[in-house]
MDTraj code that builds the backbone (N, CA, C; nanometers):
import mdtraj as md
import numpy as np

residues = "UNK UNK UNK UNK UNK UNK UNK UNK UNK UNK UNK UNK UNK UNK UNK UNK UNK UNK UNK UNK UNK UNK UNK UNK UNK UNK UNK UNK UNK UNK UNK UNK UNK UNK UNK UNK UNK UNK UNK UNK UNK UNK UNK UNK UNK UNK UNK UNK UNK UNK UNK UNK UNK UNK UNK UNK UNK UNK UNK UNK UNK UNK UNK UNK UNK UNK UNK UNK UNK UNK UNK UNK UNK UNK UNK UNK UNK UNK UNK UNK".split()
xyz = np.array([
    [0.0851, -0.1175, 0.0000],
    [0.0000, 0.0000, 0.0000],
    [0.0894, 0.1234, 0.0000],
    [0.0295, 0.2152, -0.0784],
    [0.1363, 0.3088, -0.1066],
    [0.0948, 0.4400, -0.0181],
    [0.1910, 0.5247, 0.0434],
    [0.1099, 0.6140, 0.1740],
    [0.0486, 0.6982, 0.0972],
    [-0.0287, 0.8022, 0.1415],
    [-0.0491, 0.9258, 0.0773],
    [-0.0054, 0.9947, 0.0130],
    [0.0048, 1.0748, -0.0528],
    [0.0593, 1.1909, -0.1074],
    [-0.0249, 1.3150, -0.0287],
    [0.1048, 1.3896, 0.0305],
    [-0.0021, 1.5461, 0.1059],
    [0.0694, 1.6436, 0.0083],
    [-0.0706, 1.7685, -0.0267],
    [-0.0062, 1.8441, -0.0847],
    [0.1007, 1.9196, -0.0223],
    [0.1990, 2.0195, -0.0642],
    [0.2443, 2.0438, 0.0166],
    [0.3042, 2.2694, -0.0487],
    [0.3056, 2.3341, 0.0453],
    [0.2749, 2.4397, -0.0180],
    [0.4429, 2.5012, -0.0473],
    [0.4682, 2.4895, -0.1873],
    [0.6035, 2.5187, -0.2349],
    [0.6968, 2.6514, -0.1924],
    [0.5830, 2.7131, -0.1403],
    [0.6127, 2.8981, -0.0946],
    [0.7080, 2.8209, 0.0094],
    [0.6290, 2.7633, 0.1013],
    [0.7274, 2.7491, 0.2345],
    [0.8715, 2.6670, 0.2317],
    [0.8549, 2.5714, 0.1599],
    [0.9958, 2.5314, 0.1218],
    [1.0564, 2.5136, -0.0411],
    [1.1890, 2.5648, -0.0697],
    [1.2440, 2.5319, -0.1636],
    [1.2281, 2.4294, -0.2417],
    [1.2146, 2.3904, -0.3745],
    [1.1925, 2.2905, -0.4388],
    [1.3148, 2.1585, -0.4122],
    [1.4533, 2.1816, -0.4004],
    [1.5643, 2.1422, -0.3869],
    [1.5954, 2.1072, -0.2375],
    [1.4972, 2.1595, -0.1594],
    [1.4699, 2.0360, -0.0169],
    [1.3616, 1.9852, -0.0535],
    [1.2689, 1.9841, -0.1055],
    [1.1783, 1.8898, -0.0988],
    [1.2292, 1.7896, -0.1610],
    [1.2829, 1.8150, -0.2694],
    [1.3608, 1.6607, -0.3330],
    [1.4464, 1.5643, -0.2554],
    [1.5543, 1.6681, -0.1481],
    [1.5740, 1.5963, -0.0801],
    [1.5505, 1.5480, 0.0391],
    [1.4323, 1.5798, 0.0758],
    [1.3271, 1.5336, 0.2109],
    [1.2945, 1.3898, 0.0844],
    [1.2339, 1.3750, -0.0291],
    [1.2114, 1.2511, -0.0612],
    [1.2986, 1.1400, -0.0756],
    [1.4561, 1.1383, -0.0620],
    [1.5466, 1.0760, -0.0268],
    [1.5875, 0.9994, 0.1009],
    [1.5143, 1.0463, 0.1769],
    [1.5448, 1.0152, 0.3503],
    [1.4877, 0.8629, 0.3498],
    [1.3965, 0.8257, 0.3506],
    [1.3911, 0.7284, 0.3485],
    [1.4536, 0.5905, 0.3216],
    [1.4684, 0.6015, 0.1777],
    [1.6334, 0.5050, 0.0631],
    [1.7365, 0.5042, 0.1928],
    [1.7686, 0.6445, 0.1968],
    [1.9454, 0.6521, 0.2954],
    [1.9165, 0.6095, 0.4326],
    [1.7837, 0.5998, 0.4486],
    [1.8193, 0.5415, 0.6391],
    [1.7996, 0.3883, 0.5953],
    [1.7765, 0.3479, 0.5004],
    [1.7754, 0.2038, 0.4820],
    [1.8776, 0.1701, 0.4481],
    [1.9771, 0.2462, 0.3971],
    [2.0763, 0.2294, 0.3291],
    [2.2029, 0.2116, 0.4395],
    [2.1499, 0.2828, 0.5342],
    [2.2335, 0.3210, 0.6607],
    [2.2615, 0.2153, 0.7171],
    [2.1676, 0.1296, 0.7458],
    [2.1281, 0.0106, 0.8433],
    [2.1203, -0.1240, 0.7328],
    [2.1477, -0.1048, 0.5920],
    [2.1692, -0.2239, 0.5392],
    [2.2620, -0.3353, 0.5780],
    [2.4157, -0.2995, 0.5726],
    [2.5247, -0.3679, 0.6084],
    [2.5428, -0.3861, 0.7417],
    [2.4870, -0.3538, 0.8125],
    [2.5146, -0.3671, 0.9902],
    [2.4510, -0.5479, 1.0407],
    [2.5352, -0.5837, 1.0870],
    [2.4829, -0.6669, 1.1430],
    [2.3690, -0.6451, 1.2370],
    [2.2707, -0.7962, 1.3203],
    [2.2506, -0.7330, 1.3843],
    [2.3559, -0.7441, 1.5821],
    [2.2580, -0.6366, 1.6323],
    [2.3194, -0.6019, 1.7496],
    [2.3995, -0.5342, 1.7540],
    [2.4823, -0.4845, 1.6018],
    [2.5752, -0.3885, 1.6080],
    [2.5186, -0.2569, 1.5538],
    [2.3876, -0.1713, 1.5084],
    [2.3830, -0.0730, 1.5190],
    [2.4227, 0.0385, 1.6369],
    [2.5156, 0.1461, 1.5568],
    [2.4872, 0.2470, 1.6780],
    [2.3990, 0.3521, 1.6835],
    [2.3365, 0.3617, 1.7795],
    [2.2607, 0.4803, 1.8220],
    [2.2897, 0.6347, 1.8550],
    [2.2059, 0.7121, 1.8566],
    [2.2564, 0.8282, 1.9442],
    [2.1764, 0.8392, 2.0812],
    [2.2204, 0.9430, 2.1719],
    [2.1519, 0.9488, 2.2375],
    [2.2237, 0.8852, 2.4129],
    [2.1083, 0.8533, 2.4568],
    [2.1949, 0.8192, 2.6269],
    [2.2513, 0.6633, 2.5708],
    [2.3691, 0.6512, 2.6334],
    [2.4137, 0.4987, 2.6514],
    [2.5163, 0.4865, 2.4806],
    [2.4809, 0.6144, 2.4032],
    [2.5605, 0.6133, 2.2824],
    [2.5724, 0.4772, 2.1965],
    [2.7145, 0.4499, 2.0960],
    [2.7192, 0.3608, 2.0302],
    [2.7083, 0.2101, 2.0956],
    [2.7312, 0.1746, 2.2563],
    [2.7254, 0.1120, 2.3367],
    [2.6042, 0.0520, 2.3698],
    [2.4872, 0.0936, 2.3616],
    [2.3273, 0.0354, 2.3971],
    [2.3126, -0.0496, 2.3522],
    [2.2527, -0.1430, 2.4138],
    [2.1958, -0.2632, 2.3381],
    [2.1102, -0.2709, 2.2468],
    [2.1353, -0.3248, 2.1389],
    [2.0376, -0.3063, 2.0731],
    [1.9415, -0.4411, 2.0476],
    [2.0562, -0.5295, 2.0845],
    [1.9437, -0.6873, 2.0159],
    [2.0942, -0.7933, 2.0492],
    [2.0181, -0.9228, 1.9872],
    [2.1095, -1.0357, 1.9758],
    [2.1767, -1.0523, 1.8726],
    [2.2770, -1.1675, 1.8502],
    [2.3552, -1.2218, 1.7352],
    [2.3698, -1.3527, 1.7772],
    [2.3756, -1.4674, 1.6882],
    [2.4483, -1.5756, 1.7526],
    [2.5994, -1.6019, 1.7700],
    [2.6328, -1.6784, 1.8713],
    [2.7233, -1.6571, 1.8932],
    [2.8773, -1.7333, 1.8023],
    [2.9303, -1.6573, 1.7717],
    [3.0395, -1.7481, 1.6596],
    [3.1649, -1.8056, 1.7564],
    [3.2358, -1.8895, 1.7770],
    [3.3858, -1.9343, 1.7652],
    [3.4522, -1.8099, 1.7678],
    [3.5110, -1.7630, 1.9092],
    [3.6127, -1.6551, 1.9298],
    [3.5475, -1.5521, 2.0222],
    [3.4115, -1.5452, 1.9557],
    [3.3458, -1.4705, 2.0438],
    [3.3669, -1.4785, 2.2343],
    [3.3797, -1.3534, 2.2881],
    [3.4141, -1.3246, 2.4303],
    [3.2900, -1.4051, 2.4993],
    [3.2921, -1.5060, 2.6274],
    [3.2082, -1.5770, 2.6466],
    [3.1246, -1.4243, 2.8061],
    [3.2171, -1.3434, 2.7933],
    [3.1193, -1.2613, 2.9281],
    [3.0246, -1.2116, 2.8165],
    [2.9862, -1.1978, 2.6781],
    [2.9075, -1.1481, 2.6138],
    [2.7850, -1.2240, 2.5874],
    [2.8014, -1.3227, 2.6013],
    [2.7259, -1.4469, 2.5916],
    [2.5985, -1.4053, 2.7360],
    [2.4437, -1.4174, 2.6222],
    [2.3713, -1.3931, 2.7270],
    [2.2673, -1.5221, 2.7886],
    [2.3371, -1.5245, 2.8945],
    [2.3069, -1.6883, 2.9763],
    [2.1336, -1.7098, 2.9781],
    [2.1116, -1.6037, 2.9943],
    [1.9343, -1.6036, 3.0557],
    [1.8532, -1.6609, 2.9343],
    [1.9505, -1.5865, 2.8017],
    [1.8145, -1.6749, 2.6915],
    [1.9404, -1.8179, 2.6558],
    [2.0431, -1.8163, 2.6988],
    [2.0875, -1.9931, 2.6406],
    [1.9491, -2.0946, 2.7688],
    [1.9868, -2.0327, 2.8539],
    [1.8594, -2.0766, 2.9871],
    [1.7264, -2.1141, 2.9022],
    [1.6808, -2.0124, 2.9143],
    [1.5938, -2.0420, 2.8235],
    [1.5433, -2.1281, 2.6709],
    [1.6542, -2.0752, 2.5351],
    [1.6088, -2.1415, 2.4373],
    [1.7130, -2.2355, 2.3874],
    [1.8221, -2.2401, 2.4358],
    [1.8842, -2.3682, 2.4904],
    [1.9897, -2.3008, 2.3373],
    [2.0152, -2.1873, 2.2752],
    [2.0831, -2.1491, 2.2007],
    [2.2231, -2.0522, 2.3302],
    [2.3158, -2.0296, 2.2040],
    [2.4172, -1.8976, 2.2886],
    [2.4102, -1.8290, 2.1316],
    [2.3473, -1.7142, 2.2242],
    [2.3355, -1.5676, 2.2223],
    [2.4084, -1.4746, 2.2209],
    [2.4833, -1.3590, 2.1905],
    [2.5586, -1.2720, 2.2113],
    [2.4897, -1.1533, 2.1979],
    [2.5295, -1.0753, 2.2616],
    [2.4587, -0.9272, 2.3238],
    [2.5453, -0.8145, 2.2456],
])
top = md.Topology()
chain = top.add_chain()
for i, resn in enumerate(residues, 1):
    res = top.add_residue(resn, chain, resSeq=i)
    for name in ("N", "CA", "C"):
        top.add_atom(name, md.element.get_by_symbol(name[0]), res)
traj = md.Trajectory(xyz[None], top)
């Protein structure tokens, strides 16, 4: 489903941001394509450091990263 289209009144902004207000979208996908997960960084409190999610865990990987509560649980290892 395709969203709306709102009109939008050209007086108030330049034609040459609106073009690139229609770009934003593509580039934040674009942003977050190659990232694994659990390794996005954020802004904000707790910075590039916050958790963001899981990964499984590979061979080499640091075992204090390893999150026990869901191997507990789904009987996988997890990395944080």
């Amino acid at each position: 489903m395709k969203p709306p289209t709102l009109e939008i009144d050209e007086s108030l902004f330049p034609l040459s941001f609106l073009r690139l207000l229609s770009l934003v979208p593509s580039a934040a996908r674009r942003m977050h394509a190659g990232v694994a997960d659990g390794r996005r960084a954020t802004r904000g409190e707790g910075g590039r450091y916050l958790f963001r999610g899981h990964r499984a865990y590979r061979p080499g990987d640091d075992l204090r990263r390893v999150d026990w509560n869901v191997e507990a649980r789904l009987g996988r290892l997890l990395v944080r």
